[in-house]
Structure formats: structure tokens, C-alpha cells
C-alpha positions in Angstrom: 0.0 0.0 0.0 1.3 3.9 -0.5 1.0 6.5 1.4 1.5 9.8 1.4 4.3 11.4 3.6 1.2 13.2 6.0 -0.1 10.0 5.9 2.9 8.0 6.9 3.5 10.4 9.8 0.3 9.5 11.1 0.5 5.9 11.1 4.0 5.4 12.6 4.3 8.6 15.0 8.3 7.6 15.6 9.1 9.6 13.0 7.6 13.2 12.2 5.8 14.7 8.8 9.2 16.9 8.7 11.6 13.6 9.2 9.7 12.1 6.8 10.2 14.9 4.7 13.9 15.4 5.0 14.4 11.8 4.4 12.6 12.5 1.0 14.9 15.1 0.3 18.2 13.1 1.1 17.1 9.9 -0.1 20.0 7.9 -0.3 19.8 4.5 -2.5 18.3 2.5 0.5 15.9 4.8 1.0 14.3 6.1 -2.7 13.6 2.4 -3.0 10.6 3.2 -0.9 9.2 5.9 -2.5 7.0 6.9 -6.0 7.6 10.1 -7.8 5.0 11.3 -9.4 5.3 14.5 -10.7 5.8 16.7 -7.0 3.4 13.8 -5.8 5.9 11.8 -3.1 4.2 8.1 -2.3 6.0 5.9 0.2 5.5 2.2 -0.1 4.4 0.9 3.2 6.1 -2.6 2.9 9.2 -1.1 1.5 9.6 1.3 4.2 8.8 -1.1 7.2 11.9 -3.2 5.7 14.2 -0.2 5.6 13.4 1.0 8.9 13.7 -3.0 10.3 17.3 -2.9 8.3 18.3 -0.7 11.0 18.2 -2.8 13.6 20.7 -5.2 13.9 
């Protein structure tokens, strides 16, 4: 499922609209595997991101 970056925010509180945001704009290679461009239109896949945030963890 996508989700927008307000959207995100919402749903896992651990990180900020802003963060969220910031990560968008620094997306390293990791990371821009999570979202969808379109246009100005920034979608984060929900799957993708739960495994890049779980990647962190060891």
C-alpha cells in the first residue's frame, strides 16, 4: 500500500511529517527504493519502508 508522507506520519508517530520529509529530500539509494515520484506527488510504499526501517536494527 502507498501512502503519502502526512499520511505515513500519522501511522507510525516515531518519525515526524518533517523527518519524513527530510528523508525524501536526502534519499540515499536504500531509502528512494521506498518511495514513488510522481510528478511533485511523493508516495511511500508501506512494505518497503517497514523493511528499511527493520534494516536498522541489527
Amino acid at each position: 500500500m502507498f501512502l503519502t508522507v502526512k499520511q505515513t506520519a500519522a501511522k507510525y508517530p516515531f518519525f515526524s511529517e518533517s523527518a519524513i520529509r527530510w528523508l525524501v529530500f536526502r534519499a540515499d539509494h536504500s531509502f528512494s527504493l521506498c518511495l514513488l515520484r510522481i510528478g511533485r506527488k511523493v508516495l511511500i510504499d508501506e512494505d518497503l519502508w517497514l523493511k528499511w526501517i527493520e534494516s536498522y536494527r541489527r
